[in-house]
C-alpha positions in Angstrom: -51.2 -169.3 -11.3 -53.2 -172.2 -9.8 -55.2 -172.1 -12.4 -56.1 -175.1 -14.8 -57.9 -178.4 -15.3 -56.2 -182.2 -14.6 -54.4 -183.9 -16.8 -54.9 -187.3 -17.9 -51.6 -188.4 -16.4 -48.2 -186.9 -14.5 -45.3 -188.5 -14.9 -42.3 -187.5 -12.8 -39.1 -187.9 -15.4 -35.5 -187.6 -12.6 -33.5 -189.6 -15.1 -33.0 -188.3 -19.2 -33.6 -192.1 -20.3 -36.5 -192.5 -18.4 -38.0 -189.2 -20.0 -36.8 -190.5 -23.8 -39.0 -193.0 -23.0 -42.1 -191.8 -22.0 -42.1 -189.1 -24.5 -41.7 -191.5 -27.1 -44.4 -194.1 -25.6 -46.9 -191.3 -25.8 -45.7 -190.1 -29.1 -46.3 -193.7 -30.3 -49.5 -193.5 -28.6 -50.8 -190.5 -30.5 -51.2 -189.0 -27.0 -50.8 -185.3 -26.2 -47.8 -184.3 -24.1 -46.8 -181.2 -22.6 -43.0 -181.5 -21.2 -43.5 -179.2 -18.2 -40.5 -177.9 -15.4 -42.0 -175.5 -12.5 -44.8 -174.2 -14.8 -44.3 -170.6 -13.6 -44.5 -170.0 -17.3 -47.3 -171.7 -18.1 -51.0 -171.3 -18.2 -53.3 -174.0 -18.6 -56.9 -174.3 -19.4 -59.7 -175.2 -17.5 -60.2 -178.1 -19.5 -57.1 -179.9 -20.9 -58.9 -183.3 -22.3 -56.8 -186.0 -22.5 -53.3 -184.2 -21.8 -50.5 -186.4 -20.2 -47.4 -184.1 -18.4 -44.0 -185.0 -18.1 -43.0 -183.1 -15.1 -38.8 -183.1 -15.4 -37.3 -182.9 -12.1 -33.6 -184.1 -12.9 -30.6 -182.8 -11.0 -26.8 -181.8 -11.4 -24.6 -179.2 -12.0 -20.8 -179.5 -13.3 -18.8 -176.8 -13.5 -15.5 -176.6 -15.5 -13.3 -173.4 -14.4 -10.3 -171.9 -16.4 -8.5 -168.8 -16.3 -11.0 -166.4 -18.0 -14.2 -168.4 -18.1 -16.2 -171.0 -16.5 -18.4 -173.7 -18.1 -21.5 -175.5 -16.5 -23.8 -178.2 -17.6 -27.1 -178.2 -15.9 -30.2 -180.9 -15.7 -33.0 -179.5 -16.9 -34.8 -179.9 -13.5 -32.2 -178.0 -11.8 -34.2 -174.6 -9.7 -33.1 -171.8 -12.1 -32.1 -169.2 -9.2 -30.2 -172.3 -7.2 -28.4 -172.7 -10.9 -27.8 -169.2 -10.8 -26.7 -169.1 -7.4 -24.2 -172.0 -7.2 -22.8 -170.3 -10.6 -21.9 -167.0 -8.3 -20.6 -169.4 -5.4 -17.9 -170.7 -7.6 -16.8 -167.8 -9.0 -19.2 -167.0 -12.3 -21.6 -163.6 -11.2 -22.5 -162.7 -14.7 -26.1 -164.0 -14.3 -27.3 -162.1 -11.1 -29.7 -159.7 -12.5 -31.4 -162.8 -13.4 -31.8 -164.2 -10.0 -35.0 -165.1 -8.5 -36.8 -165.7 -11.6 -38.9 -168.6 -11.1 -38.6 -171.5 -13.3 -36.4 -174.3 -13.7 -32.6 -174.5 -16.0 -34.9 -176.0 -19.0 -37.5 -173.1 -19.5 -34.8 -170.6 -19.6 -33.6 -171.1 -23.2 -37.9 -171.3 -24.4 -38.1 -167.6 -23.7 -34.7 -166.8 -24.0 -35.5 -165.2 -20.3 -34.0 -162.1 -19.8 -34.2 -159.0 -17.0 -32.2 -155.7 -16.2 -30.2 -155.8 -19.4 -29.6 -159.4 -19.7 -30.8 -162.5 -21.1 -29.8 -165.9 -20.6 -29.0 -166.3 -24.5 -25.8 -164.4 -23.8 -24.2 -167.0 -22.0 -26.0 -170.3 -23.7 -23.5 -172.6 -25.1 -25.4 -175.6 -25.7 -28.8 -177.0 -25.3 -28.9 -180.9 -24.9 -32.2 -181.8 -26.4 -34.1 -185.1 -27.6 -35.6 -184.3 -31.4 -38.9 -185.5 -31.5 -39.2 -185.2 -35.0 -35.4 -186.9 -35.9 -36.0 -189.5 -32.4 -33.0 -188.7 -32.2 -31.1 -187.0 -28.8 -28.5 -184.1 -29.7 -26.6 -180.7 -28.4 -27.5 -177.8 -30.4 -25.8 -175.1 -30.4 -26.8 -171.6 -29.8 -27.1 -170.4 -33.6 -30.1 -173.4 -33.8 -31.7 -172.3 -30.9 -32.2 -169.2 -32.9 -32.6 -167.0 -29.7 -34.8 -163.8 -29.8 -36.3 -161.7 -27.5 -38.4 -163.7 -25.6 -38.4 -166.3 -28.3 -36.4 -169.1 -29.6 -36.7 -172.4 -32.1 -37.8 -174.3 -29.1 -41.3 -171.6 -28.6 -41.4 -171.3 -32.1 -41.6 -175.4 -32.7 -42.9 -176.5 -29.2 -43.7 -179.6 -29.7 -40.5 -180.9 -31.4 -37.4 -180.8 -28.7 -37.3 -181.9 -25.2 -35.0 -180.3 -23.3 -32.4 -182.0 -21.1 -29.8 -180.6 -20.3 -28.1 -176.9 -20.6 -24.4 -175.7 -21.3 -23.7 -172.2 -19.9 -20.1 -170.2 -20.5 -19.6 -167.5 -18.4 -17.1 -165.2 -17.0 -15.0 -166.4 -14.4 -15.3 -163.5 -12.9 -17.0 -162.6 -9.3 -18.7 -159.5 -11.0 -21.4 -158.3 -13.4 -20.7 -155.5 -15.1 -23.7 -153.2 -14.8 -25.3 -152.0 -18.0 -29.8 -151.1 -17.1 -30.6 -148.3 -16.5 -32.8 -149.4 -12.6 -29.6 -151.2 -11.8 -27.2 -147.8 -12.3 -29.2 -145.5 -10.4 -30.1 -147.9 -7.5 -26.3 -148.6 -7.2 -25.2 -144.9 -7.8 -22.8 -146.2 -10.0 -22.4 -145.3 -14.0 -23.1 -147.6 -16.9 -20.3 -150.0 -17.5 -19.0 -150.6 -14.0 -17.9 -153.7 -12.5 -20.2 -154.5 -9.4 -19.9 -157.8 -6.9 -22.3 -160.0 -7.8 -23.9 -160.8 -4.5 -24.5 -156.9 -4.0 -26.2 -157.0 -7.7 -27.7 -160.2 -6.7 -29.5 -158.4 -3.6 -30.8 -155.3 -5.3 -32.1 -157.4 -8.3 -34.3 -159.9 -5.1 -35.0 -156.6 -3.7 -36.5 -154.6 -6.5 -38.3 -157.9 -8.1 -40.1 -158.6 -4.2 -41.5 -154.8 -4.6 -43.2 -155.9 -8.1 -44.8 -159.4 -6.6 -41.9 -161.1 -9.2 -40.5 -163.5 -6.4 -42.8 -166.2 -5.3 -43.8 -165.5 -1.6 -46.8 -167.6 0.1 -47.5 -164.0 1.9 -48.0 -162.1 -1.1 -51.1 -162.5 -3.5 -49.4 -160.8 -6.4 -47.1 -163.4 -6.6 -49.5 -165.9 -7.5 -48.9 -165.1 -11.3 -46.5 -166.1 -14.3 -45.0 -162.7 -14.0 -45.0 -160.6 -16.9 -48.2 -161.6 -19.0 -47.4 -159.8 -22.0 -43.9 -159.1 -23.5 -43.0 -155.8 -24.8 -44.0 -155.1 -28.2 -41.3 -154.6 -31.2 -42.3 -152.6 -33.5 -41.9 -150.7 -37.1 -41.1 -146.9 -37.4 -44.2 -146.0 -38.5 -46.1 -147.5 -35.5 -44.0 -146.3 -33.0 -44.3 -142.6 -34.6 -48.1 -143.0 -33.7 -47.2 -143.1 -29.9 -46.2 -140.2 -27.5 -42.7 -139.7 -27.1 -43.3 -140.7 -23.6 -44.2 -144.0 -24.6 -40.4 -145.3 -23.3 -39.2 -147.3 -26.1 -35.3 -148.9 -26.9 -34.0 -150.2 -30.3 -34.1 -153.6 -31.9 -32.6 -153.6 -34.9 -32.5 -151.6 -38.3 -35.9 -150.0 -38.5 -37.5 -152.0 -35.3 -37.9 -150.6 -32.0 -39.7 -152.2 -28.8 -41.5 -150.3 -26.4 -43.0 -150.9 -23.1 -46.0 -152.8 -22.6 -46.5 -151.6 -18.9 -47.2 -148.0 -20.0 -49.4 -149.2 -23.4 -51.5 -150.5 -20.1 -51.9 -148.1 -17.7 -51.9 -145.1 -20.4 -55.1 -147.5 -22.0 -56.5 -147.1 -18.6 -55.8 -150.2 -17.1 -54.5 -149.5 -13.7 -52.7 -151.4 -10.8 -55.0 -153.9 -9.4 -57.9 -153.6 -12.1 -60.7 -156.7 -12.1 -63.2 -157.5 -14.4 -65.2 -158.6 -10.9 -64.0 -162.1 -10.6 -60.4 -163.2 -8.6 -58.2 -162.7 -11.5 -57.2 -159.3 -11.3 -53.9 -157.3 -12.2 -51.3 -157.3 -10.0 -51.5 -154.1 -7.4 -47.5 -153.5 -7.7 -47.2 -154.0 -11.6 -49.9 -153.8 -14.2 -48.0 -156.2 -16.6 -48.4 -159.2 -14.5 -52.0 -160.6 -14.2 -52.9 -162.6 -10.9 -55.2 -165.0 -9.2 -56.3 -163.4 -6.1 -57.8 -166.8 -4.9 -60.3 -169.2 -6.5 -59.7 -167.8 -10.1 -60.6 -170.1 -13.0 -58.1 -170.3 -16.4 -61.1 -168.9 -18.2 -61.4 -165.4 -15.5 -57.5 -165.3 -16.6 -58.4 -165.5 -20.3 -61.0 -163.1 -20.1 -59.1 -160.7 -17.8 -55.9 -160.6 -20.4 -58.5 -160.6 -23.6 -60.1 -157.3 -21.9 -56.3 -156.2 -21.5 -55.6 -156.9 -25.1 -58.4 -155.3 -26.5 -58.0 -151.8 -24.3 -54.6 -151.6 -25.7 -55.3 -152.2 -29.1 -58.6 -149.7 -28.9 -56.0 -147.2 -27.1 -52.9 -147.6 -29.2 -53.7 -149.6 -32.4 -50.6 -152.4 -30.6 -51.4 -155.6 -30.1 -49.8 -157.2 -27.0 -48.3 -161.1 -27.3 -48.3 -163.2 -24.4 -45.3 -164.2 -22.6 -46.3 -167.5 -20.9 -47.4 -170.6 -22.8 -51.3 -170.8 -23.1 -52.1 -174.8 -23.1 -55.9 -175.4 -23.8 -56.7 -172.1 -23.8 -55.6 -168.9 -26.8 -56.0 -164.9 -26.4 -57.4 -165.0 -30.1 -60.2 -168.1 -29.5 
């Protein structure tokens, strides 16, 4: 977002040894870290004190392919929609509908990212990590990571594993089979069919460019982490409050989660909506909050605390932040 004060220190970390190393120096230290990829999930204060980053930017990808299925290990560093892509160039399309999501291999399990239908936890194998706690470096597998919408054990305990590496198993298969609902009526095609993966690949770029969701120097709304707020899971009784326009899908015995985006605009926040200062929401897609140029972390804050509050005067729902607020908190 562009947003955020300095740190104390960055330390580039291209080699997993190298990055053992400085997380445990400052560990020993008593220093605070922050173990950081592309930080197009992150949001920083203006004022991070004494905060030293350890920026991972290791590479490689090494794919295994059999008859059925195809594995991959990916560095941590590794561009998420390169991963993604080189994973459909030999042969393995199941991940398309999450192409061009910003990011890097790492962040992907933290949020257990997911769009159109699918998140990455389906096809997570592995995650290579170094235990803070234990000082020890091990592969979990994907019953520890505990995944959950838009959660996992690694956003749950942040400051315990450092993420290395990534295993993926996917279908060796050069299509996605097409399951949300935007997907099947831009394709014309019924739920459950078999689509090539660069033509789901294209739509997905396509419909995530008309949102601001793709990074583009051109475009101010893409100056943002994306969605800002996930979609709220809630209990029957809650949901019962809200109009039965209120779109909504399950989650489990007695849990539904509805949208966010229309808790928003029904509140009476609306597409591009500023408190008067250069954070502002996003003119293609209220659930994303953007710095229009020259916004501080703390017109950010107070932009998504105004948000907050709207909806839960509105709806009695109160939205959780998607991206990882460092030095700065919704509730504060």
């Amino acid at each position: 977002m562009r947003v955020g004060g300095e740190p104390r220190e960055v330390i580039d970390g291209d080699v997993i040894e190298e990055i053992i190393e400085a997380v445990t120096e400052c560990d020993d230290l008593g220093r605070p870290v922050v173990i950081l990829g592309e930080g197009s999930n992150v949001v920083c204060g203006d004022d991070v004190g004494d905060l030293t980053v350890i920026h991972i930017v290791t590479r490689g990808m090494v794919i295994e392919t059999h008859a059925e299925h195809a594995t991959v290990i990916a560095a941590a560093g590794e561009d998420w929609d390169h991963f993604v892509t080189f994973c459909a160039e030999s042969g393995a399309s199941a991940m398309a509908p999450l192409s061009g999501i910003p990011g890097s291999v790492g962040a992907t399990p933290i949020q257990n990212v997911g769009a159109y239908g699918v998140e990455v936890a389906a096809f997570i194998d592995g995650v290579h990590v170094w235990d803070r706690s234990e000082r020890v470096a091990r592969w979990l597998t994907r019953e520890d990571c505990a995944f959950g919408y838009r959660t996992s054990v690694f956003k749950e305990h942040p400051d315990r594993y450092v993420i290395l590496e990534v295993r993926f198993v996917l279908p060796a298969s050069g299509e996605v089979v097409i399951e949300h609902e935007q997907l099947v009526q831009a394709l014309g095609v019924t739920v459950g069919s078999r689509v090539p993966g660069t033509q789901v690949r294209e739509l997905v770029l396509a419909l995530r460019r008309s949102k601001g969701m793709v990074v583009d120097p051109a475009d101010p709304d893409s100056i943002s982490v994306g969605s800002f707020f996930v979609n709220p899971t809630l209990g029957d009784a809650d949901v019962a409050r809200l109009p039965a326009e209120c779109p909504r899908f399950p989650a489990g015995p007695g849990r539904t989660k509805v949208s966010a985006a229309w808790l928003i605009e029904n509140a009476g926040i609306t597409r591009g909506f500023t408190l008067g200062t250069p954070a502002r929401v996003s003119t293609k897609h209220v659930l994303a909050l953007t710095n229009g140029g020259g916004a501080s972390a703390a017109d950010v804050l107070t932009l998504a605390r105004h948000v907050r509050a709207t909806v839960l005067d509105r709806w009695s729902v109160e939205l959780q932040p998607e991206p990882r607020l460092i030095g700065m908190s919704l509730t504060g």
